[in-house]
C-alpha positions in Angstrom: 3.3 -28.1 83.8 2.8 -26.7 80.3 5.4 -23.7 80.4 8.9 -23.7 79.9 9.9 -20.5 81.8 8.2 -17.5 84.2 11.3 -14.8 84.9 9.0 -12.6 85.5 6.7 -14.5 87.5 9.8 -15.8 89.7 10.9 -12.3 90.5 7.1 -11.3 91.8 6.9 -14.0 93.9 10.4 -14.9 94.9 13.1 -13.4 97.1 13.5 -10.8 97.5 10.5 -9.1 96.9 9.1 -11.8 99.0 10.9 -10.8 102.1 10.1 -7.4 101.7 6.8 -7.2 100.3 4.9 -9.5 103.0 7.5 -7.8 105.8 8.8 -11.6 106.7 10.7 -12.5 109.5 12.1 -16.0 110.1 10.5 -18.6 112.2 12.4 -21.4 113.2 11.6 -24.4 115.4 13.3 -24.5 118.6 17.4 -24.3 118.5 17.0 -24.3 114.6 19.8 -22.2 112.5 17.7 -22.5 109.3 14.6 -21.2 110.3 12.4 -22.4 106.9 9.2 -21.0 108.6 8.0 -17.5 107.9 6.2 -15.4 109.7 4.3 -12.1 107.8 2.2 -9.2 108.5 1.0 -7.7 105.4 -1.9 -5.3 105.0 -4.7 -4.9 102.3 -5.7 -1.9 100.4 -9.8 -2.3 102.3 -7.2 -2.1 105.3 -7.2 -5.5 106.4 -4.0 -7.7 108.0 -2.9 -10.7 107.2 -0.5 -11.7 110.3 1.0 -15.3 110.8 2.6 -18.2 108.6 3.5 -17.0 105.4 3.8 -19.3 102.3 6.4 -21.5 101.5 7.9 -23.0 98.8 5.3 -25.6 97.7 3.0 -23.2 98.0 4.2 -20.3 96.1 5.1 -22.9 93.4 1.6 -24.3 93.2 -0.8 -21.7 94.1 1.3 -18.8 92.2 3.7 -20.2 89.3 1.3 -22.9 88.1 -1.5 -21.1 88.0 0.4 -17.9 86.5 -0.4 -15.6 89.8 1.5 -13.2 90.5 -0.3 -11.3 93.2 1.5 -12.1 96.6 -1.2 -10.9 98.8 -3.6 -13.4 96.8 -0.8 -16.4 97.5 -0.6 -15.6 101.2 -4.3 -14.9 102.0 -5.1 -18.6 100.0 -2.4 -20.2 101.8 -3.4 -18.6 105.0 -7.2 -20.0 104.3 -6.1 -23.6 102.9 -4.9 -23.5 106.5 -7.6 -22.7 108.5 -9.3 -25.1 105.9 -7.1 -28.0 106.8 -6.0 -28.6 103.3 -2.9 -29.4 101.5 -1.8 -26.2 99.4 0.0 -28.7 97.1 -2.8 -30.9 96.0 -5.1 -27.7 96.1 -2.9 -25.6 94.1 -2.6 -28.8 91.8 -6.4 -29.2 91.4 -7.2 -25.5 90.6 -4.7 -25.3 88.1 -6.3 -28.8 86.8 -9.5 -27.1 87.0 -8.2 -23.9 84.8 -6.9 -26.3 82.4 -10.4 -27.5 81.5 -11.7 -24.5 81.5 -9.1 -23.7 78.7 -9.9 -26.7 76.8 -13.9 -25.8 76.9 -14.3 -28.7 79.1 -16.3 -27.4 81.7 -18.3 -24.2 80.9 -19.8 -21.3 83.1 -22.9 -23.4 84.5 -20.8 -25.8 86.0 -18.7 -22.8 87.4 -21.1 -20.8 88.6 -20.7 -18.3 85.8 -17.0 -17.8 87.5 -14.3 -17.4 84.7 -11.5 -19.8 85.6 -8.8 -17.7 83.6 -5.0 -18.1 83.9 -3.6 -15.6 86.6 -6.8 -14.5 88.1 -6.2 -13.8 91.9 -9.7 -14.0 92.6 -10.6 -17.1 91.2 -7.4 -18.8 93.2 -9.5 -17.7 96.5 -13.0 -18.4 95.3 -11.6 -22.5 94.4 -9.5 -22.6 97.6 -13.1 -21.7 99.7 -15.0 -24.5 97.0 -12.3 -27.2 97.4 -11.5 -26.4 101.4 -15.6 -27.0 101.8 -16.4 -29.6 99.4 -19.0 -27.4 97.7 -19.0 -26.4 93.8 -16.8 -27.6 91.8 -14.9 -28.5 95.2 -17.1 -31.6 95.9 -15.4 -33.2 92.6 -12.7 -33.6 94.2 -14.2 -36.2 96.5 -12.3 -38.9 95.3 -9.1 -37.0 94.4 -7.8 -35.5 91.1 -8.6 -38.9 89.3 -12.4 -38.9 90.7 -12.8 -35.0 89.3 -11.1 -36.1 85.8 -14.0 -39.1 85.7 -16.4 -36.6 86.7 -15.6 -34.0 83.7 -14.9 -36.9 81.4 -13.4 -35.7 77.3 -9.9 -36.1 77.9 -8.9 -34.8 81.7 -7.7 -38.4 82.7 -4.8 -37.7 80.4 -3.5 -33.9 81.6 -3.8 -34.7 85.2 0.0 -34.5 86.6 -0.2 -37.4 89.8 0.8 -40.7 90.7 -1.2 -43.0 93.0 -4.1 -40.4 92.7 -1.4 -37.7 94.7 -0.5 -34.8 92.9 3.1 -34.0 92.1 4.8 -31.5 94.3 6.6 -28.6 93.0 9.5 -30.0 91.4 9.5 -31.2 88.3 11.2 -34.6 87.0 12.2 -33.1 83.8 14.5 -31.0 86.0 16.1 -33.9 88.2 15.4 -37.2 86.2 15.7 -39.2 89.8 12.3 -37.4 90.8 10.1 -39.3 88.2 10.8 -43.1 89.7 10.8 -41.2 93.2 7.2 -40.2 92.7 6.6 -43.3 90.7 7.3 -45.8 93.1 6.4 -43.7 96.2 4.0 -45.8 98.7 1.5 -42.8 99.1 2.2 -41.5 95.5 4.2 -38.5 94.0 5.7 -37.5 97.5 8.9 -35.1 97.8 9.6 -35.7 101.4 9.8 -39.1 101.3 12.8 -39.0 99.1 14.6 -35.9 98.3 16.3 -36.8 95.3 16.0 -33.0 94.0 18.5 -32.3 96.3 21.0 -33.9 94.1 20.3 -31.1 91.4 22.0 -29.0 94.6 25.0 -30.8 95.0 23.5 -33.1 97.7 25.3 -36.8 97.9 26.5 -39.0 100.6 30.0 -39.9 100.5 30.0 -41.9 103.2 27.5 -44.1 100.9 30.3 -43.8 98.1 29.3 -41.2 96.2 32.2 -39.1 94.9 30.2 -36.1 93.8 27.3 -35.3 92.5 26.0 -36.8 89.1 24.2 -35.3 85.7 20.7 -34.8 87.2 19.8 -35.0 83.5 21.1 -38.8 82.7 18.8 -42.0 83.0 22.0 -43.8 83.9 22.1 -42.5 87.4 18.4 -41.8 88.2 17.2 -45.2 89.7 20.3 -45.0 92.1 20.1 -41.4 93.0 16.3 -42.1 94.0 17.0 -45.3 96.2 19.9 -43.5 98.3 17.6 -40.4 98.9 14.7 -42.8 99.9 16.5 -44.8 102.0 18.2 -41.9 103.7 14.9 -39.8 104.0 12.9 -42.9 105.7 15.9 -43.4 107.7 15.4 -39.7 109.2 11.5 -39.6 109.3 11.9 -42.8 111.4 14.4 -41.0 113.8 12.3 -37.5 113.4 15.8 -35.4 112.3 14.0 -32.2 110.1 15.5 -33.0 106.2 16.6 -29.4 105.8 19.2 -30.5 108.4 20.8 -32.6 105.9 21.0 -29.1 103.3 20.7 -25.9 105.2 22.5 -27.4 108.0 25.1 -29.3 107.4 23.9 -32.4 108.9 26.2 -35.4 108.1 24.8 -39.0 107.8 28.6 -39.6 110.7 27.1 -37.0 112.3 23.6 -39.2 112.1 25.6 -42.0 113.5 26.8 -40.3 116.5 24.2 -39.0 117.8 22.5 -42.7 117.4 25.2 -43.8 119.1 25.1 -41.9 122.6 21.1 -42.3 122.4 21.2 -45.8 122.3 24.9 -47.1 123.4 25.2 -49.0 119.7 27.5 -48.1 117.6 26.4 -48.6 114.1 28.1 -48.1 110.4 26.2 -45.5 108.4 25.7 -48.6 105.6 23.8 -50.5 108.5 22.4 -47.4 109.9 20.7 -46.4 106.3 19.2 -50.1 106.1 17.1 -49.2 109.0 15.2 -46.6 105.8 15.4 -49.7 103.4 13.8 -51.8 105.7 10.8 -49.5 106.2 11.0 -48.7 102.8 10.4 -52.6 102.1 8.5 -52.9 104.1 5.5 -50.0 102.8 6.3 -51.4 99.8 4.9 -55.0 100.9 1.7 -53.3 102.3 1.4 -51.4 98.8 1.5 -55.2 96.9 -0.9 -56.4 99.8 -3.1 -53.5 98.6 -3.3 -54.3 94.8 -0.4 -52.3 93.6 2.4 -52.8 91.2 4.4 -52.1 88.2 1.0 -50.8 86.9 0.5 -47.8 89.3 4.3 -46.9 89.3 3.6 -44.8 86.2 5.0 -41.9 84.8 2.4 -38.5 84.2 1.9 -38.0 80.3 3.1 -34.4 80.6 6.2 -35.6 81.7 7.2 -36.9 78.3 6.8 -33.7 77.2 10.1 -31.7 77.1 10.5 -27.6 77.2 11.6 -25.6 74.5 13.6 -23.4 76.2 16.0 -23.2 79.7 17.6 -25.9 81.1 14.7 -28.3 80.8 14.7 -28.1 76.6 14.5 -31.3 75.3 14.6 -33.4 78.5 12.3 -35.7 79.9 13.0 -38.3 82.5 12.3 -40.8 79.7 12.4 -44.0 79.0 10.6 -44.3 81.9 10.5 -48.0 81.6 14.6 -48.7 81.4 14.8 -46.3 84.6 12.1 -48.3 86.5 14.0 -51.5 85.6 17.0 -50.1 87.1 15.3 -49.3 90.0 13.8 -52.3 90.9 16.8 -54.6 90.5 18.3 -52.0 93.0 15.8 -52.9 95.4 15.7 -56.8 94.7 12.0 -56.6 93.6 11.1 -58.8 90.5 10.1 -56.8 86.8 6.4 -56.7 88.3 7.6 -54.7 91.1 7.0 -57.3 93.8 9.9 -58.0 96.4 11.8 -60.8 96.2 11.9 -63.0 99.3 16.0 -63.2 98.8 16.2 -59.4 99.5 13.3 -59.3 102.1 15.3 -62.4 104.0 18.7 -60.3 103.4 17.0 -57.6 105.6 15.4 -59.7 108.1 12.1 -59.3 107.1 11.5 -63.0 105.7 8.3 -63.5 107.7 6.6 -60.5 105.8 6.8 -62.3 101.8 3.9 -64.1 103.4 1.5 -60.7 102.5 3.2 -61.0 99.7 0.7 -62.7 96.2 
């Protein structure tokens, strides 16, 4: 989260040396025309294959890019392993980087590694942390509690570069890119969460005009952030709740009328698309009650210090989704919620949901 711009690593680990180097051929769910999965065989120089799911997106951006490796093979072995594992290769790409950073900063120091160098780039060490954090042993078993119980657990100043909200690490899109991500992940009900809300779609051209949208907005501009963030929430919890894949919406064309028809031969109702996206409001509210049941408020919907920090260079120089304050404000008028971040029982009784405020403090 510290670098401005990787051309080179972006054409080592992107399309289309991708495609060609891991020999990838699309795997798409059943009747899909986008076809996101993809399926490799690539072999080793000790001769060895490596045949199955190939990396994706996140992946590439979190256990290549952000920890400046460039080896392919590496990416798709450790992606192949966090999956035997059972691990998230967001959060694990997101905690080895944290764990180079240290390293960097002479925070942690060859005894409590192992005598394993945790240098920028090193292939290796991206597969010897994946095994460590997959099995809770070594440094892996900091990471117990999350990113936040490992920055306790080095101490100095780690609480300060960890990049997550809620204790969940951000995802591979950055806010200083699409202001709208940073209240996304701020306000998200699990934490910094890109599929429940999409809002970096807008940086693509993708709006709703059958919400009123005429086009999309500058992804750069605090003015439309807050709104940007609750049309792409409600929209996205609309289409979890009715399991419709999100890359429907991009890759294939998928209209929110379109959304509405189908709903309507499924069920015999026919439904505006307004009413239709209240049904992702409502749930959203609703998570957002259990949150404030929880403990949580304006307090945990908090914006990661290193995204106050602009680049230097590219299309990111001299932005950050900042004041982060003014945009949150937005945001919760938006939703009816008061400036704590509590819903109001006015918009929880506009929804139909009055009997929940009583979970409410």
């Amino acid at each position: 989260w510290r670098g401005d711009e990787n051309k080179r690593g972006a054409a080592l680990l992107g399309a289309p040396r991708y495609t060609e180097y891991l020999n990838v051929k699309p795997l798409p769910c059943i009747n899909c025309p986008i076809g996101c999965h993809r399926h490799i065989r690539f072999e080793y120089p000790d001769g060895t294959v490596l045949e199955g799911n190939g990396p994706e997106y996140e992946t590439i951006g979190m256990m290549g890019s952000n920890l400046l490796v460039e080896d392919l093979g590496a990416v798709a072995k450790a992606n192949d392993m966090a999956n035997r594992l059972g691990i998230d290769t967001i959060s694990c790409g997101a905690w080895i980087g944290f764990l180079m950073e240290c390293w960097e900063y002479g925070w942690i120091t060859p005894q409590d590694t192992g005598g394993l160098s945790l240098k920028w780039g090193d292939p290796d060490v991206l597969l010897a942390l994946v095994e460590q954090i997959g099995t809770m042993t070594g440094m892996g078993g900091w990471f117990r509690e999350g990113i936040r119980g490992a920055a306790r657990h080095i101490g100095r100043e780690a609480e300060k570069i960890t990049v997550e909200v809620k204790n969940m690490d951000y995802p591979a899109h950055d806010p200083r890119a699409v202001y709208a991500l940073g209240v996304n992940y701020a306000v998200g009900t699990r934490g910094a969460c890109h599929e429940r809300g999409n809002p970096q779609t807008s940086a693509l051209g993708g709006y709703f005009p059958e919400l009123g949208q005429d086009g999309p907005h500058d992804r750069q501009s605090p003015e439309y952030a807050a709104k940007t963030a609750v049309i792409h929430q409600d929209v996205s919890v609309l289409m979890n709740c009715m399991t419709i894949c999100q890359f429907m919406m991009g890759g294939g064309g998928l209209t929110l009328t379109e959304i509405r028809t189908a709903y309507r031969y499924l069920t015999g109702k026919d439904v505006p698309v307004e009413e239709l996206v209240k049904f992702g409001e409502r749930a959203w509210q609703l998570q957002r009650i259990i949150n404030v049941r929880d403990g949580l408020d304006r307090k945990d919907d908090t914006l990661p210090l290193k995204m106050t920090v602009p680049a230097m260079v590219g299309p990111r120089a001299g932005k950050t989704p900042t004041p982060h304050d003014r945009i949150l404000d937005d945001y919760y008028e938006l939703r009816g919620w008061d400036r704590n971040g509590i819903p109001t029982r006015e918009r929880l009784e506009s929804l139909g949901l009055g009997r929940f405020a009583a979970f409410l403090p």
